[in-house]
C-alpha positions in Angstrom: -16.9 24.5 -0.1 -15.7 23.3 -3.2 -11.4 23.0 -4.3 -11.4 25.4 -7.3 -10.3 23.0 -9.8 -6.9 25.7 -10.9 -5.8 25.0 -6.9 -5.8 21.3 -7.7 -2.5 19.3 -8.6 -2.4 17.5 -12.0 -3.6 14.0 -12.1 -2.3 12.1 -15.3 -3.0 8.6 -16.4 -0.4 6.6 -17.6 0.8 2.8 -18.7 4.0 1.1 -18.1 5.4 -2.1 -18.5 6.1 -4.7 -15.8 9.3 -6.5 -16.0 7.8 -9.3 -17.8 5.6 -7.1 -20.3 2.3 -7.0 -18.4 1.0 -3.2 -19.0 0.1 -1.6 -16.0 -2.2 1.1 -15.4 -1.5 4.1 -13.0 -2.4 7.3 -11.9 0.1 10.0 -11.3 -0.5 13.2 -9.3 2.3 15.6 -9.8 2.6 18.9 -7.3 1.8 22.0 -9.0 4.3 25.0 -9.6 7.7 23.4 -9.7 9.5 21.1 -12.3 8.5 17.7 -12.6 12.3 16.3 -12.1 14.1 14.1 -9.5 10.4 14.5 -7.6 10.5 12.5 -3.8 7.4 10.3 -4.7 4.6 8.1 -2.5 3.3 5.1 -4.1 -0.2 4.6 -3.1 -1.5 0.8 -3.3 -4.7 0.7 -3.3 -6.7 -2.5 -1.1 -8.8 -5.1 -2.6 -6.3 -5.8 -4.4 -9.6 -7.5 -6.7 -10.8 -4.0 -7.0 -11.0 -0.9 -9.1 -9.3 1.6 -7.4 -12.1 4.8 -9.0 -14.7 3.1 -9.1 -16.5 4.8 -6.4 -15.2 8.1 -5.2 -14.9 11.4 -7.4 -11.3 12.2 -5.6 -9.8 8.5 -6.9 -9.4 5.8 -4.4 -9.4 9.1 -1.8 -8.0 12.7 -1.3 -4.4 11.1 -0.6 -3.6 12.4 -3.9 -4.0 15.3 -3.8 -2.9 16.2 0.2 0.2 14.7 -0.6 0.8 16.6 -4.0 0.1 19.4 -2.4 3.2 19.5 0.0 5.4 18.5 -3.1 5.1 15.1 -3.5 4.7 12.9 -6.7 1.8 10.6 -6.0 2.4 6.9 -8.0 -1.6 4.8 -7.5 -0.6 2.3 -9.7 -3.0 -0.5 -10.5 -1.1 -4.1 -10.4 -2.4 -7.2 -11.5 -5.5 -8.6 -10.1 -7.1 -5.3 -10.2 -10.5 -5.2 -11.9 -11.9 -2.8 -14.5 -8.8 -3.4 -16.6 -9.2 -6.5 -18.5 -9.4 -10.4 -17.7 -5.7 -10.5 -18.4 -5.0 -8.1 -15.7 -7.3 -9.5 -13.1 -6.6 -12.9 -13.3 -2.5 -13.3 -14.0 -2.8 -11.3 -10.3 -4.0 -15.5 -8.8 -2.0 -16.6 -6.7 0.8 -13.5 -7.2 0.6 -11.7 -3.6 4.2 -10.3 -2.8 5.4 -11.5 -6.3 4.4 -10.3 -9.8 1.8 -8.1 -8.2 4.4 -6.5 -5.9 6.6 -6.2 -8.9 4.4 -4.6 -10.9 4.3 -1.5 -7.9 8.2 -1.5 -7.8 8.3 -1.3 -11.8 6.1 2.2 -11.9 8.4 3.5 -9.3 11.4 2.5 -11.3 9.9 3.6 -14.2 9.6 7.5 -12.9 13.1 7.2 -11.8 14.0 6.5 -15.3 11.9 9.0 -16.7 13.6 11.1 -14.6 10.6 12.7 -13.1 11.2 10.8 -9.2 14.5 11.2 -7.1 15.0 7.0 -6.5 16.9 8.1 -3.4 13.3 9.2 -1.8 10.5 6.5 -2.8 8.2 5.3 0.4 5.2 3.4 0.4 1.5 4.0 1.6 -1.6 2.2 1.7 -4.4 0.0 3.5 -5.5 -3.4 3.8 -4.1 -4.6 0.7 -2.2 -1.8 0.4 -0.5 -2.4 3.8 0.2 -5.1 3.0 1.9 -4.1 -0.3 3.9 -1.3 1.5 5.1 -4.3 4.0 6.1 -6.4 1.4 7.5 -3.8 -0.4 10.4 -3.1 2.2 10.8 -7.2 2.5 11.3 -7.7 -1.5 13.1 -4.1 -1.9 14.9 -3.5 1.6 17.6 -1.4 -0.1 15.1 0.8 -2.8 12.4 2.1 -0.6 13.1 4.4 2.9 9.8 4.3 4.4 6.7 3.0 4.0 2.7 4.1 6.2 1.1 0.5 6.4 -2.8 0.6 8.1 -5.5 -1.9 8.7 -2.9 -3.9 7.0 -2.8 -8.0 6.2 0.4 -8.9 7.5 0.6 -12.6 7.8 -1.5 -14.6 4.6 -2.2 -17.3 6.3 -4.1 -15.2 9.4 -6.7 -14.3 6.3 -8.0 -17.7 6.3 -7.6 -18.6 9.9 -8.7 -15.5 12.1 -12.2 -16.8 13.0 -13.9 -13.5 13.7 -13.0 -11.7 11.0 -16.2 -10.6 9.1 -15.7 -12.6 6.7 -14.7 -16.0 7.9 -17.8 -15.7 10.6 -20.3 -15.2 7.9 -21.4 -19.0 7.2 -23.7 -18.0 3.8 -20.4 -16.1 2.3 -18.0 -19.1 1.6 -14.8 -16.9 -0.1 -12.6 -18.2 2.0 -13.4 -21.9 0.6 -13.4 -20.8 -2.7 -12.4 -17.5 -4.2 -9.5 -16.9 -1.3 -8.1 -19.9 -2.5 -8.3 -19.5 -6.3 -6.8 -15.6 -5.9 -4.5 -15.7 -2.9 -4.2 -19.2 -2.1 -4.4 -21.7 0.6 -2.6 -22.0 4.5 -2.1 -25.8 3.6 -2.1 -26.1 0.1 0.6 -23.0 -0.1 2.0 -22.9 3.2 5.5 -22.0 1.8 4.3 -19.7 -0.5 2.9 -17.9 2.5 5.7 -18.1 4.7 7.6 -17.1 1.9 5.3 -13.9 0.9 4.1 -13.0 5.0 5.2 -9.9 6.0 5.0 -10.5 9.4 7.3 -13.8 9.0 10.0 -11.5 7.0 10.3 -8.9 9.5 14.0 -9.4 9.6 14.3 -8.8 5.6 13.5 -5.1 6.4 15.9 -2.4 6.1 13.4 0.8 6.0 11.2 3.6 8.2 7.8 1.1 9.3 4.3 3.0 10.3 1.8 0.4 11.3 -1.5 2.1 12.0 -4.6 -0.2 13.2 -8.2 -0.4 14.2 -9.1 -1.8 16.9 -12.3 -3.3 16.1 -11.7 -3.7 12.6 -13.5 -6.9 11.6 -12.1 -7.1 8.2 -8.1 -7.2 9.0 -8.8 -7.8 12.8 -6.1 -6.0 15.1 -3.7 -8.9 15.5 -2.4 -8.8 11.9 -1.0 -5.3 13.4 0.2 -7.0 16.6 2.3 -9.9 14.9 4.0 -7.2 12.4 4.2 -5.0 15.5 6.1 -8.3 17.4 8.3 -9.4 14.9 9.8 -5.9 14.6 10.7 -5.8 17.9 11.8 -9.6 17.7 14.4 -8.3 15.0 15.1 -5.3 16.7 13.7 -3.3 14.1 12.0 -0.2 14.8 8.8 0.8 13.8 6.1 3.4 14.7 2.7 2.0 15.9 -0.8 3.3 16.3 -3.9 1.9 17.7 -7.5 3.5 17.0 -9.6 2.6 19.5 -13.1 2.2 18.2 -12.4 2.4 14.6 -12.8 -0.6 12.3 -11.2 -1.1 8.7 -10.6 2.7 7.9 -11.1 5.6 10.2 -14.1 8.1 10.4 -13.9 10.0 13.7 -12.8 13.5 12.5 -9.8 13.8 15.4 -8.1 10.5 14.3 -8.2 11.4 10.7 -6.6 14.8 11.1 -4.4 13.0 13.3 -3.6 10.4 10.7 -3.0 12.6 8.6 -0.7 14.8 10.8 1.1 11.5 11.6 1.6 10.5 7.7 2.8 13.9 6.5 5.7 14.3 9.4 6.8 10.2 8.5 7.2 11.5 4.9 8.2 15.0 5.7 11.2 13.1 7.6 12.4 10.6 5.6 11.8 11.6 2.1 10.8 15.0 2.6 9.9 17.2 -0.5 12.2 19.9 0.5 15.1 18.1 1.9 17.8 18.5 -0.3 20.5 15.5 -1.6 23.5 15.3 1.1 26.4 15.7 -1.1 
């Protein structure tokens, strides 16, 4: 069955400049029927990051959009540098910028609905995958005080595990040499820039956060294998912070079995609904 189009929330493309001029491109879903003022808002990061976020799929990155819009949220899917599909200024001034200009560029769209008035700054969290989770980690690490929450799955969590975790499926394919080569040139390098990455490491920044953490893994994902989860998971509890964690068994990088979506879903919605939650009103 098809969503009549009327039903649908309203997805606007917009621009907005990062704090040292780079214009960024974004996507913003608004909820339909009520003023678009002092909105909670989600900022979903979309994985890659090297990617073009609607490339593929006729919804955008997915229908994340448009669930959340549809219980009142303002949906920010902003496109920070290293993107693709944008320009070669854009892609490549991303190199090397993990948890720095590139997670700048995220907190500068949410700032910039707070100014516009259109999003409540008091309730901004976080959401995304791979990538993404690792930019909604990172997030509450460079931001503790401006987000509240933030849903982080199949998430990189500590850079220098990328290049080290040998049966990932991309370090244990000898004919695909990225990790020699364009991991280097775009992320960087566990000797090279080992401070960088302890620096820009979720995982080794645990105690930096402040904010609601949902960690939600595969656990046969071959692409961010399960103990990138595990040493977030760890170093929480080494900080005594809490956070929320969630294993699917059998699932790999993304989840497909019909009972752990609805339940990821279910899950995600509540976290929101609690923290930030559309119809919670401002304590006085």
């Amino acid at each position: 069955v098809w969503v009549k189009p009327e039903l649908m929330a309203e997805r606007r493309f917009i621009q907005y400049k990062g704090r040292d001029g780079q214009l960024i491109p974004a996507y913003l879903t608004l909820p339909r029927g009520v003023p678009a003022k002092a909105l909670p808002l989600i900022v979903n990061i979309h994985g890659g990051p090297q990617v073009r976020g609607y490339q593929w799929s006729e919804w955008g990155r997915w229908p994340e959009a448009q669930f959340f819009a549809s219980r009142g949220y303002a949906v920010l899917e902003p496109e920070p540098r290293a993107s693709k599909g944008y320009g070669y200024k854009l892609h490549t001034s991303g190199f090397k910028q993990w948890g720095q200009a590139a997670q700048d560029d995220i907190t500068d769209g949410a700032l910039q609905l707070v100014k516009e008035g259109i999003v409540d700054k008091e309730r901004m969290c976080l959401h995304g995958g791979s990538y993404g989770g690792y930019a909604s980690l990172q997030g509450l690490v460079r931001e503790p005080d401006l987000f509240k929450c933030a849903h982080s799955f199949v998430a990189v969590t500590d850079l220098g595990l990328m290049q080290s975790v040998a049966w990932s499926d991309i370090a244990e394919n000898p004919e695909f040499s990225y990790l020699d080569n364009e991991f280097k040139l775009e992320v960087g390098d566990s000797k090279d820039d080992a401070e960088m990455f302890q620096r820009f490491s979720p995982a080794r920044n645990a105690d930096k956060i402040k904010a609601a953490v949902m960690l939600t893994m595969g656990s046969d994902d071959r692409r961010v294998p399960l103990i990138h989860g595990e040493k977030m998971r760890d170093a929480m509890v080494k900080a005594g912070k809490p956070i929320e964690w969630k294993v699917y068994p059998e699932e790999g990088h993304g989840f497909n079995k019909e009972a752990n979506v609805t339940d990821f879903y279910t899950r995600s919605l509540r976290f929101y609904d609690e923290h930030i939650g559309a119809n919670r009103k401002k304590q006085p």
